[in-house]
Backbone as numpy.savetxt, mean C-alpha at the origin, in Angstrom:
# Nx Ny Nz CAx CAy CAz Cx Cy Cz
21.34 -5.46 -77.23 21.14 -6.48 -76.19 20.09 -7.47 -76.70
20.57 -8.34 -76.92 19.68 -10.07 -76.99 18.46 -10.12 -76.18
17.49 -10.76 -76.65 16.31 -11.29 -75.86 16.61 -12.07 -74.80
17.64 -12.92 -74.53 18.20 -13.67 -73.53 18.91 -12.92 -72.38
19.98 -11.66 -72.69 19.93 -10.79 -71.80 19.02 -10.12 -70.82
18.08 -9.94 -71.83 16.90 -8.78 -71.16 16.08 -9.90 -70.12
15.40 -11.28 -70.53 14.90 -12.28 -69.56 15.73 -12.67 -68.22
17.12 -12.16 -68.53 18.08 -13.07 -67.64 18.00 -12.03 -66.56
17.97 -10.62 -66.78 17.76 -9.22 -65.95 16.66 -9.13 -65.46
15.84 -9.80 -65.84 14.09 -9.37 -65.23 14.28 -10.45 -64.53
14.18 -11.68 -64.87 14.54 -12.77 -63.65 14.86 -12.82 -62.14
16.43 -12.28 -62.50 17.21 -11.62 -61.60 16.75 -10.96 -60.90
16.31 -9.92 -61.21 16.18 -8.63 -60.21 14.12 -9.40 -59.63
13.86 -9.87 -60.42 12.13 -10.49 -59.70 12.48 -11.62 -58.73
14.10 -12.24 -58.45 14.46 -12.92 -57.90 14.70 -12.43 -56.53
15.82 -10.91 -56.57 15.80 -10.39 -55.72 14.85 -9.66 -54.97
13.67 -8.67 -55.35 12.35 -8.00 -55.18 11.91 -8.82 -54.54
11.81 -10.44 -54.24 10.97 -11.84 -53.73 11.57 -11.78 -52.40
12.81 -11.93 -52.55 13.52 -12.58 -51.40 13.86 -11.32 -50.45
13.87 -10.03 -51.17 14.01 -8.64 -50.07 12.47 -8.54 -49.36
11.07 -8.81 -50.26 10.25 -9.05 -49.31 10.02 -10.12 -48.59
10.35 -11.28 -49.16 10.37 -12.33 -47.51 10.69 -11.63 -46.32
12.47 -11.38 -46.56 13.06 -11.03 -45.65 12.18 -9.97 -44.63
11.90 -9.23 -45.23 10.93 -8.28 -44.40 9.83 -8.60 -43.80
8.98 -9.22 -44.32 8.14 -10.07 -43.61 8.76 -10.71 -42.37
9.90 -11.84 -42.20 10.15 -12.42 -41.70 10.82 -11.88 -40.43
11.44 -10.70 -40.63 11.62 -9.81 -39.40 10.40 -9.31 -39.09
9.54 -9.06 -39.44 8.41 -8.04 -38.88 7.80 -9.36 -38.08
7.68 -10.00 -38.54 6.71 -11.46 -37.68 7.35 -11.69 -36.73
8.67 -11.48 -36.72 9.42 -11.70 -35.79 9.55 -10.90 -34.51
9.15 -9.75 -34.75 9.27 -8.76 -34.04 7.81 -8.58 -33.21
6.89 -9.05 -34.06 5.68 -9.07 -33.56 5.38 -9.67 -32.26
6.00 -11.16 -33.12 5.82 -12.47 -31.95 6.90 -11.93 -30.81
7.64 -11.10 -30.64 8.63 -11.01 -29.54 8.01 -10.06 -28.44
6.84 -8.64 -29.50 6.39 -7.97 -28.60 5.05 -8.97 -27.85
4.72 -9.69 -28.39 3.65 -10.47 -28.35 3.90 -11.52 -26.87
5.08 -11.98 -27.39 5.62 -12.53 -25.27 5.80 -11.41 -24.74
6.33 -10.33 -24.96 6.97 -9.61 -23.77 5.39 -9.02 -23.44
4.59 -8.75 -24.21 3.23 -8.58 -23.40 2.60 -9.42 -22.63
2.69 -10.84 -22.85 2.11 -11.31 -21.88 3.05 -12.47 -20.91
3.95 -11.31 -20.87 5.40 -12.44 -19.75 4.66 -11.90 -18.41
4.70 -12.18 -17.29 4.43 -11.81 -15.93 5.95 -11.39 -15.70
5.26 -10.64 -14.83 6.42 -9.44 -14.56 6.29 -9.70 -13.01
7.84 -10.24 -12.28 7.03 -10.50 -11.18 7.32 -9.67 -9.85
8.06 -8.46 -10.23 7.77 -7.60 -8.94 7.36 -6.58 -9.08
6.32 -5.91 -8.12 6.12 -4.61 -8.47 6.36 -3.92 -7.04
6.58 -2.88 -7.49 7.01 -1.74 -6.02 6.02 -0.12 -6.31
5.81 -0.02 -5.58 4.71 1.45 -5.45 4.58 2.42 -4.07
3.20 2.75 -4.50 2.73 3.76 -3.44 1.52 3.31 -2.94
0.91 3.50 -1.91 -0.37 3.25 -0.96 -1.01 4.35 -0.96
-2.32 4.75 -1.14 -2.85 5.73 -0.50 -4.20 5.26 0.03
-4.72 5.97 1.26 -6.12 5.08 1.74 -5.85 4.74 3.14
-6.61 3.75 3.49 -6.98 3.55 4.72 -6.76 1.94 4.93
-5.77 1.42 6.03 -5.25 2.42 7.42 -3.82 2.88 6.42
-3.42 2.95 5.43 -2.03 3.02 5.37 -1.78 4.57 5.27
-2.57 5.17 4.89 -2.77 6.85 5.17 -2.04 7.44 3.29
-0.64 6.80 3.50 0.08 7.16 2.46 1.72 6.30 2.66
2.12 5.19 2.15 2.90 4.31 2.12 3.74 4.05 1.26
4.50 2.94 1.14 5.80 2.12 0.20 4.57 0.69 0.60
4.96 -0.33 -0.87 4.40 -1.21 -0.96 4.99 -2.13 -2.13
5.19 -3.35 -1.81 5.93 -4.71 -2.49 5.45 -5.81 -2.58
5.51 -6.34 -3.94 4.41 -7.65 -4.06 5.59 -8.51 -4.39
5.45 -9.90 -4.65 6.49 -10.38 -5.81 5.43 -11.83 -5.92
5.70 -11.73 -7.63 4.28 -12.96 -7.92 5.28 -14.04 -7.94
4.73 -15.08 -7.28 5.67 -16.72 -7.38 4.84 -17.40 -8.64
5.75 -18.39 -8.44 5.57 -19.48 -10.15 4.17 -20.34 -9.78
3.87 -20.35 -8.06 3.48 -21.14 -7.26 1.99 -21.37 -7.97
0.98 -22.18 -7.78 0.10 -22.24 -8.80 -0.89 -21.67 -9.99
0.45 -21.75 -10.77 0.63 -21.09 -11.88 0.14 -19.67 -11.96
1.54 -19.31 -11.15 1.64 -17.36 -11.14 0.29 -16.94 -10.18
-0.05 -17.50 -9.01 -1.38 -17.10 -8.52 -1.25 -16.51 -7.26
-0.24 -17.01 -6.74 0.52 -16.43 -5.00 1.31 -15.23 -5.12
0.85 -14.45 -4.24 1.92 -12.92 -4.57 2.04 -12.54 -3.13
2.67 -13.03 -2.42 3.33 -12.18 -0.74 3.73 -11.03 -1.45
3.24 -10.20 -0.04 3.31 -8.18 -0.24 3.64 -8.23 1.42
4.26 -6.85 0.68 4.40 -5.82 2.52 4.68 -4.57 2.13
3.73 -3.66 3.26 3.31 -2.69 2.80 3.47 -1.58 4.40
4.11 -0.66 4.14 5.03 0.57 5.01 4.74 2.00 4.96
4.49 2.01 6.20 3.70 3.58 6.27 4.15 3.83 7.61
4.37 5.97 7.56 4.04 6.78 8.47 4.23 8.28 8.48
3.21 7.89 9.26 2.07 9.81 9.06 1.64 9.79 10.36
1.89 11.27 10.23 1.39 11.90 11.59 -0.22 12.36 11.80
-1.15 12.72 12.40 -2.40 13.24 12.16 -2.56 13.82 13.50
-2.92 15.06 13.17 -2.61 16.12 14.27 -3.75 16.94 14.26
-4.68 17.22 16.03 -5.24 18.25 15.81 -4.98 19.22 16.79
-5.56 19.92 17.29 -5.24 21.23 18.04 -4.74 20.55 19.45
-5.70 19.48 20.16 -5.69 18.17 21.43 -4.76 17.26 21.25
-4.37 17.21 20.26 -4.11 15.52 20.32 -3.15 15.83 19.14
-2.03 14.90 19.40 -1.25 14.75 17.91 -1.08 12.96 18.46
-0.88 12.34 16.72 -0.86 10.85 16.75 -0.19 10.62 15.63
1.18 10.08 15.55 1.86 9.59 14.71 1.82 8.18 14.47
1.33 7.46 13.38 0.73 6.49 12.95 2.01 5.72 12.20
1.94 4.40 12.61 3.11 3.58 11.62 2.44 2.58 11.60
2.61 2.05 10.36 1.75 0.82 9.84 2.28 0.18 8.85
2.29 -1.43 9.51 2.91 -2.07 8.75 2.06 -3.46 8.74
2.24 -3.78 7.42 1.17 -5.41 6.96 2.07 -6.00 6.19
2.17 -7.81 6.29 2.43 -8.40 5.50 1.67 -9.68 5.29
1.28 -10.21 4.11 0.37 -11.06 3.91 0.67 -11.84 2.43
-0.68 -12.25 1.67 -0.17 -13.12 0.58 -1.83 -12.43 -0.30
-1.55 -12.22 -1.63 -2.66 -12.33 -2.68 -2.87 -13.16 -3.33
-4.19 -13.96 -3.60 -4.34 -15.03 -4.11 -5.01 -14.67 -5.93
-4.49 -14.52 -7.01 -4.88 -13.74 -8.29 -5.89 -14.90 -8.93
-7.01 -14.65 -9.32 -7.81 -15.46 -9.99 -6.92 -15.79 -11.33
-6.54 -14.84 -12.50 -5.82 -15.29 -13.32 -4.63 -15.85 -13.23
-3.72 -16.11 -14.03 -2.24 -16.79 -14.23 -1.14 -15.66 -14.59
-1.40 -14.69 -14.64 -0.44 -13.65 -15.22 -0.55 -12.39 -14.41
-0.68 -12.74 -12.86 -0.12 -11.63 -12.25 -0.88 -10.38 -11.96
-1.84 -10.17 -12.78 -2.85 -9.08 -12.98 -4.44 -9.62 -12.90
-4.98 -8.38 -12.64 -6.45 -8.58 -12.65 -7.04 -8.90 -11.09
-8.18 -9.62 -11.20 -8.85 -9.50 -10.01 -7.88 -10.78 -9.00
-8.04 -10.00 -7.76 -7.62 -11.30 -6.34 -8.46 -10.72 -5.47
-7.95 -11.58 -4.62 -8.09 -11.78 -3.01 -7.03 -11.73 -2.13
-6.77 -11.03 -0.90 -5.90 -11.55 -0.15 -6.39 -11.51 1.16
-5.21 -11.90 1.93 -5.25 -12.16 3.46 -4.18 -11.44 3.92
-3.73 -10.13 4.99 -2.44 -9.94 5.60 -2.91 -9.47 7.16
-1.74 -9.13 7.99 -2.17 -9.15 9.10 -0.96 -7.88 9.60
-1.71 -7.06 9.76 -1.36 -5.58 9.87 -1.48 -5.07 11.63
0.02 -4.01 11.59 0.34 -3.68 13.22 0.30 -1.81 12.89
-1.03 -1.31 13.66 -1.40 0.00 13.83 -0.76 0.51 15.25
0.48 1.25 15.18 1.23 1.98 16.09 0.93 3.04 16.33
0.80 3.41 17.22 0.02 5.16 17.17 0.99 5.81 19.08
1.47 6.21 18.62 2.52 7.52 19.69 1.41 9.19 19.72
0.25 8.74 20.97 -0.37 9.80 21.13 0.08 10.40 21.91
-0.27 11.83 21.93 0.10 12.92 22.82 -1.10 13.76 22.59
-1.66 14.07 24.26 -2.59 14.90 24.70 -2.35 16.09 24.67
-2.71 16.99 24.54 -1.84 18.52 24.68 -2.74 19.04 25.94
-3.79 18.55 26.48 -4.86 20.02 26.74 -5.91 18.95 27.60
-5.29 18.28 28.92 -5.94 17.22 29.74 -5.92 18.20 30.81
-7.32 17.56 31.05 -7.93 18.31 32.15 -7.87 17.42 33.54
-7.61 17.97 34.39 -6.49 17.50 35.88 -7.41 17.78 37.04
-7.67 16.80 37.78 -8.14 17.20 39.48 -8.12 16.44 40.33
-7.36 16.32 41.53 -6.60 15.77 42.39 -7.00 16.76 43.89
-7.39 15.74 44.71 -7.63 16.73 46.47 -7.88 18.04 46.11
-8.90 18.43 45.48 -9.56 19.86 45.16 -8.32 20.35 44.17
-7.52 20.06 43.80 -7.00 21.23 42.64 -7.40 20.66 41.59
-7.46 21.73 40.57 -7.65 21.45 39.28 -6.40 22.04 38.13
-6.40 21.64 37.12 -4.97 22.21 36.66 -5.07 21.62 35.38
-4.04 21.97 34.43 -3.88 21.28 32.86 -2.74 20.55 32.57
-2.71 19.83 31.74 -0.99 19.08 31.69 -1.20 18.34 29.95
-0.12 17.89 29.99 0.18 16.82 28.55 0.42 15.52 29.21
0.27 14.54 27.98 0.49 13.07 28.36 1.01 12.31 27.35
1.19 11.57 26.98 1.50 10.26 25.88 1.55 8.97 26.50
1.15 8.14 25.17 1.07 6.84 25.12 1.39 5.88 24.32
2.01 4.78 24.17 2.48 4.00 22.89 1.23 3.33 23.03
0.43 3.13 21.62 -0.54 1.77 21.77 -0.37 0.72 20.46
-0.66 -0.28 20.24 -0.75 -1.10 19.35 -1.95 -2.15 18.66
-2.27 -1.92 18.12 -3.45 -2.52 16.82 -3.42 -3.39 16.09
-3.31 -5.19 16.60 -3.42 -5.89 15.55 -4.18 -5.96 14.97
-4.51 -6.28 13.39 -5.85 -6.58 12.68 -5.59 -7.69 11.94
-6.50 -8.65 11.42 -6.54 -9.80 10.69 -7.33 -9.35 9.17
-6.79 -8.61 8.03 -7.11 -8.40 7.01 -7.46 -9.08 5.92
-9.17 -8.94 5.61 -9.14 -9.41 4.48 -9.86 -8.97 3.21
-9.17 -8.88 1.96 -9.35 -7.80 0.72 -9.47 -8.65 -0.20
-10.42 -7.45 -1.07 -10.71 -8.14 -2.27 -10.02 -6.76 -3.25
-9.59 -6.94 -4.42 -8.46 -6.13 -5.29 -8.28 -6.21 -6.65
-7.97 -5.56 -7.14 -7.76 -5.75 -8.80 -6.61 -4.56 -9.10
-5.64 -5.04 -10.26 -4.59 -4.66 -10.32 -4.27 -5.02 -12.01
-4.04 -3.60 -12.61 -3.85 -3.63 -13.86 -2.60 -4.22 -14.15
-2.37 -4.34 -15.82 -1.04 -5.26 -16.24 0.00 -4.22 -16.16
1.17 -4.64 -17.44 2.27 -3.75 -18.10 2.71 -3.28 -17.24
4.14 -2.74 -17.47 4.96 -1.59 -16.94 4.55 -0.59 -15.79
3.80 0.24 -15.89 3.10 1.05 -14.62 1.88 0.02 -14.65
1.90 -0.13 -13.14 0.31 -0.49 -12.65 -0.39 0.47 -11.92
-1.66 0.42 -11.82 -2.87 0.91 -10.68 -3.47 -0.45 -10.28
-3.47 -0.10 -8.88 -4.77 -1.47 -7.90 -5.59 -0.30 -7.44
-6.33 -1.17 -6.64 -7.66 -1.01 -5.98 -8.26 -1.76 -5.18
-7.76 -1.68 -3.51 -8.10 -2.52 -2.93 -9.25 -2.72 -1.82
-10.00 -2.76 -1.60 -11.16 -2.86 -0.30 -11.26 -4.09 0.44
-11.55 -4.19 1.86 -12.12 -5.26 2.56 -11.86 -4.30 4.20
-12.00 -5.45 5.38 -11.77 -5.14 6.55 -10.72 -5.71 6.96
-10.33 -4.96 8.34 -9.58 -5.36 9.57 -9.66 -5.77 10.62
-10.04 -7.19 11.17 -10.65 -7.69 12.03 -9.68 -7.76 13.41
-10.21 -6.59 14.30 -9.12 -6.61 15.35 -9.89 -5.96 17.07
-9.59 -6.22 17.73 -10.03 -5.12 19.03 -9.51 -3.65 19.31
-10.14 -2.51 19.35 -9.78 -1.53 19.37 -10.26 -0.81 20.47
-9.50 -0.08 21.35 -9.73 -0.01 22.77 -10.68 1.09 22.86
-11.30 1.40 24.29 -12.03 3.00 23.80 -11.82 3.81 24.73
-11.09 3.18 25.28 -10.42 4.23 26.36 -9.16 3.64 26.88
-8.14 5.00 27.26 -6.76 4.52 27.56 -6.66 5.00 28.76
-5.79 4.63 29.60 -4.90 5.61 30.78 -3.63 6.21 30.27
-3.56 7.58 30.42 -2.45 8.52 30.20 -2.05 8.93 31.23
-0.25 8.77 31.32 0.53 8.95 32.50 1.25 10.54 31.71
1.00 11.70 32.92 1.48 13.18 32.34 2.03 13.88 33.48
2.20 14.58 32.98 2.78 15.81 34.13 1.43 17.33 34.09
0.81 17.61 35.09 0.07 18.30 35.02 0.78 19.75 35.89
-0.10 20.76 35.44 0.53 22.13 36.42 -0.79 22.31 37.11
-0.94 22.83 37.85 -2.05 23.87 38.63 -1.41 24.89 40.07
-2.77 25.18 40.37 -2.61 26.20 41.36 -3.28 25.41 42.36
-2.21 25.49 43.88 -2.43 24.77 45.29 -3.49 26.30 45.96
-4.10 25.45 47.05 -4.92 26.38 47.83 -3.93 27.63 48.60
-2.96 28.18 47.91 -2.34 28.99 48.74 -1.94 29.86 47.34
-1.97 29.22 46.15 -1.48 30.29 45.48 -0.32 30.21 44.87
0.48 29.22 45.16 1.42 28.70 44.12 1.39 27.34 42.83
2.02 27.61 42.20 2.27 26.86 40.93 2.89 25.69 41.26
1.95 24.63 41.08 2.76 23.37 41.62 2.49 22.39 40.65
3.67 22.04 39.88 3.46 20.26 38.88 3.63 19.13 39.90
2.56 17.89 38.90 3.02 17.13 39.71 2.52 16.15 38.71
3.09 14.70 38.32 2.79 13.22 37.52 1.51 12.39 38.28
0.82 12.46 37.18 -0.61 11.27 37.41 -0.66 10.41 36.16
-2.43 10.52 36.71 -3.15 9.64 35.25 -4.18 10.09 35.32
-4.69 9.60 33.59 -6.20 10.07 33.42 -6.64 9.29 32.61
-7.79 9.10 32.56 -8.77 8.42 31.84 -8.94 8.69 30.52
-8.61 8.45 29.48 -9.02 9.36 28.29 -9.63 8.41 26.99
-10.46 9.00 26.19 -10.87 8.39 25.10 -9.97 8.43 23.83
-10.04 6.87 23.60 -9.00 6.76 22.06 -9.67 7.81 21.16
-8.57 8.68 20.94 -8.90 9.74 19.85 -9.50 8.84 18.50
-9.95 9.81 17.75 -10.48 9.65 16.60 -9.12 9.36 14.96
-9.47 7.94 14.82 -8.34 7.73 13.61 -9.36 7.91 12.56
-9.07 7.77 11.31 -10.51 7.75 10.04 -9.99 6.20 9.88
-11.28 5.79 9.76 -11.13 4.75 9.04 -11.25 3.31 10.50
-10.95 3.78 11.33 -10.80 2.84 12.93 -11.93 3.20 14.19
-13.10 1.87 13.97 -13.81 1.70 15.00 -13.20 0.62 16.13
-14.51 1.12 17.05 -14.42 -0.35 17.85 -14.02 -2.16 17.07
-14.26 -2.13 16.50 -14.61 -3.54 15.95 -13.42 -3.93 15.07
-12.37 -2.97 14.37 -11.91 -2.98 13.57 -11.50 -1.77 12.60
-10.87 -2.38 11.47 -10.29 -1.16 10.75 -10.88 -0.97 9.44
-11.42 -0.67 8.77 -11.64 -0.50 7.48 -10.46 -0.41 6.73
-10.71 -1.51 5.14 -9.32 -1.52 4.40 -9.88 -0.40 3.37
-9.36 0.25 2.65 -9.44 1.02 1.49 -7.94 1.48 0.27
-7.72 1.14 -0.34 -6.26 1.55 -0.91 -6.87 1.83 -2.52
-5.64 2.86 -2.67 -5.36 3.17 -4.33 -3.92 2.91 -4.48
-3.39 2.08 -5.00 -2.08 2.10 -5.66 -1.71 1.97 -6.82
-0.29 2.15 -6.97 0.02 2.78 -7.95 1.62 2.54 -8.24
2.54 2.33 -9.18 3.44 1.94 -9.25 4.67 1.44 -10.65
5.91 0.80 -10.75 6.28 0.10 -11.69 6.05 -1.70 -11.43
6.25 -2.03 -12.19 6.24 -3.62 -12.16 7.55 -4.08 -13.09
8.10 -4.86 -12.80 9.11 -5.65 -13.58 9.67 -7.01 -13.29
């Protein structure tokens, strides 16, 4: 083999060795820059879980708009739980919808919002104490009541694929402190028989966590996908 052979082979193949590493390069950069948007694309719905106060334990939905530049995110957020003690059982439904205002452009990180939340509560007395023209006697009762509040939170909410938030503020609303309960009571008449009969009574709004006079305390942990 000629000296001209052997240059024409090293050439060649230092021709190819060049252009198989471009090529590689040029996909890898490529691939980079692709994970490189998809990390910082906004993702604009996320769906989760609530836990905290008032929502007890919930379903919850954001969706971020384009609206100044990715900063508006309307949510609504769905709950119900029962909370029961030996006196009293109170099945709680709670529902808020409102808007988050995100300091950044991409959906994540610290906000603010505003929503305005309806606290339903279906109490039942078990163990009311009854007295009417000298008898005395025991009975049950229930009541539907309702809880607007005017909410406002401050929050932060991680990026990517699964998120965690973290939300705190108050619930600015009137909360009653005493109800009238319409029941059926039993007792014993001055002769010795067992006689029911439907009233009312005076009773104090049981104890919720998280719900004074004045309002509601906000508290949440969530948790979720985003896409």
């Amino acid at each position: 083999m000629n000296l001209k052979k052997i240059l024409l082979i090293c050439f060649s193949s230092f021709c190819f060795f060049s252009f198989g590493q471009e090529q590689v390069k040029n996909e890898l950069d490529q691939e980079i820059e692709t994970d490189s948007i998809e990390a910082y694309k906004v993702k604009r719905i996320s769906a989760g879980i609530k836990l905290g106060i008032p929502n007890i334990a919930g379903l919850s939905l954001e969706g971020i708009t384009p609206l100044l530049g990715n900063r508006i995110a309307p949510y609504v957020d769905y709950s119900s739980f029962p909370v029961n003690t030996d006196e009293t059982e109170v099945d709680l439904k709670y529902t808020e919808f409102g808007s988050n205002f995100y300091f950044g452009d991409e959906g994540k990180g610290f906000y603010t919002g505003i929503g305005f939340g309806t606290l339903n509560t279906n109490i039942t007395f078990n163990d009311i104490q009854f007295e009417e023209n000298g008898n005395r006697g025991r009975g049950t009762g229930s009541i539907l009541t309702k809880i607007n509040t005017t909410n406002i939170k401050l929050g932060i909410k991680t990026g990517g694929r699964i998120y965690f938030r973290l939300e705190v503020g108050y619930g600015i609303g009137t909360i009653p402190e005493n109800i009238t309960v319409n029941g059926t009571f039993t007792f014993t008449d001055e002769f010795g028989n067992t006689q029911t009969e439907s009233g009312s009574e005076i009773e104090e709004f049981p104890s919720i966590p998280g719900v004074n006079k004045n309002g509601v305390l906000v508290g949440n942990f969530g948790f979720g996908v985003s896409f």
